[in-house]
N, C-alpha and C positions, 0 to 999 in steps of 0.2 A: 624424565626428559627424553630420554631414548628411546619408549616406547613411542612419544609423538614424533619425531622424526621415521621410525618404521613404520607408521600407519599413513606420514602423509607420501612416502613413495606410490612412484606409480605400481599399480601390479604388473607384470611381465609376465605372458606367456610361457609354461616351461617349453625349452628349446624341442622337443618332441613335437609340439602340436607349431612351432614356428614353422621348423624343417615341412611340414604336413603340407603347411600355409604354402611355405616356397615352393614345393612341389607340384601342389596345384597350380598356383600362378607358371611354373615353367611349364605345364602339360599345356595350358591353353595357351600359350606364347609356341609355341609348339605346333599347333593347331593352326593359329593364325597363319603364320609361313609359309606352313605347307599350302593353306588355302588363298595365299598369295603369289603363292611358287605356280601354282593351277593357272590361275589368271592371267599371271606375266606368261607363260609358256601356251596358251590357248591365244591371247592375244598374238605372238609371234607367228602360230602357226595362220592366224586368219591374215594374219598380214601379208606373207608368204602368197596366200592363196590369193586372194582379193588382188594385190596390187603386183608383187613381182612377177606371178607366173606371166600376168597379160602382157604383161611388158616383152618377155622373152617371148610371147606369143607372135606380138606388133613385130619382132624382130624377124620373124620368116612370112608374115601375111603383109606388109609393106612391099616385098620385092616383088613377091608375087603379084599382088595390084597393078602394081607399077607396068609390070611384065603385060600381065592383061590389058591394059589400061593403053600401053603403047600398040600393041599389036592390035587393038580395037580402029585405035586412028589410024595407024599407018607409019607411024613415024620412025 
């Protein structure tokens, strides 16, 4: 009777080759992040570039326009 109760368990991995398991699954979790950490930080920096610089640009070629712009007419 107790052999059939030890034959209908599940088998389990011995903890060496589980520990292996986890470790792979953390290297690639690992991996992932970092290759997400890429993204988010390259996104930042295009955003930086593309949108804020111009802005701070508009901030010194607006007055100047202006300047020109009056001294054109007269005003």
């Amino acid at each position: 009777m107790d052999q059939d109760l030890l034959e209908n368990q599940p088998k389990t991995d011995p903890p060496k080759a589980e520990l292996e398991e986890m470790s792979q699954k953390i290297d690639e979790i690992n991996r992932i992040t970092n290759r997400t950490y890429k993204i988010i930080l390259w996104t930042a920096i295009a955003t930086a570039v593309l949108f804020i610089l111009p802005l701070i640009a508009l901030a010194f070629v607006i007055p100047y326009f202006l300047k020109t712009l009056t001294s054109i007419t007269g005003l």
